[in-house]
C-alpha positions in Angstrom: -66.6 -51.7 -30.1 -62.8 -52.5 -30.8 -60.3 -50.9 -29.1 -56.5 -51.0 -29.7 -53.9 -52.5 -27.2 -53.8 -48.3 -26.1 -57.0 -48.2 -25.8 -58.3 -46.4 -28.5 -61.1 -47.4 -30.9 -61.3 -48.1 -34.5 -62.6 -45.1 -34.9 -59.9 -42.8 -33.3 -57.4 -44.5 -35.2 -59.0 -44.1 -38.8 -59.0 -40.7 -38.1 -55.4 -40.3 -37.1 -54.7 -42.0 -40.2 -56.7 -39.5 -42.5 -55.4 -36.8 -40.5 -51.8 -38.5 -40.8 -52.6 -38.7 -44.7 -53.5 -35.2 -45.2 -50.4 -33.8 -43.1 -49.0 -36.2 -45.7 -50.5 -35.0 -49.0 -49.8 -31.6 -47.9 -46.1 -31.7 -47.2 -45.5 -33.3 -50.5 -47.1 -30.8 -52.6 -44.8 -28.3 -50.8 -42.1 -30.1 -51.0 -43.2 -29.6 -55.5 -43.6 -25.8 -54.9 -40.4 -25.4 -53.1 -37.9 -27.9 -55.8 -39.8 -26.0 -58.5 -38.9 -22.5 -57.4 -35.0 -24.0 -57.0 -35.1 -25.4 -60.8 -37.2 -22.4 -62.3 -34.7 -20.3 -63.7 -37.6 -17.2 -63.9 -37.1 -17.2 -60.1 -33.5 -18.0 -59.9 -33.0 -14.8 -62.0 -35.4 -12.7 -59.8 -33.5 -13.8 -56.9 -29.6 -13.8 -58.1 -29.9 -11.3 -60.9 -26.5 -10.1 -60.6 -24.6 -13.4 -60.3 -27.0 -14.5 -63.6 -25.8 -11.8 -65.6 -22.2 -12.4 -64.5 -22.2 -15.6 -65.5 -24.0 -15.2 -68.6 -21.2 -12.6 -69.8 -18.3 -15.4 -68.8 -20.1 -18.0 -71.1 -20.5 -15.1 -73.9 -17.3 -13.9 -73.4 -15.7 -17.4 -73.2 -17.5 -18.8 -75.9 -16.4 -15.5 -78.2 -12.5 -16.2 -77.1 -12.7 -19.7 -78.7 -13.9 -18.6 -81.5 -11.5 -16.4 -82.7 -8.9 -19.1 -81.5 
């Protein structure tokens, strides 16, 4: 059997690379769920309701002032 300069064997160390991937894999796909639910502006709006409205009445309200100018 070969071991590493720790002592460990080719085994152990396989494993703590799947285990190592896995951890991997799994932090990336929620590092996907968490940037979606930041760009989603479904949850955005369930979140900041208020401040969406607000600023979707200063665009409207802006966009109405140029256009009688």
């Amino acid at each position: 059997m070969v071991e590493s300069t720790d002592g460990r064997s080719a085994e152990a160390i396989r494993a703590d690379l799947e285990r190592a991937r896995a951890e991997l894999a799994a932090s990336v796909v929620d590092l996907k769920v968490a940037l979606s639910r930041k760009v989603d502006a479904r949850e955005w709006y369930r979140r900041h309701t208020a401040l969406f409205l607000i600023g979707a009445f200063t665009v409207g309200f802006l966009a109405g002032l140029r256009r009688r100018s």
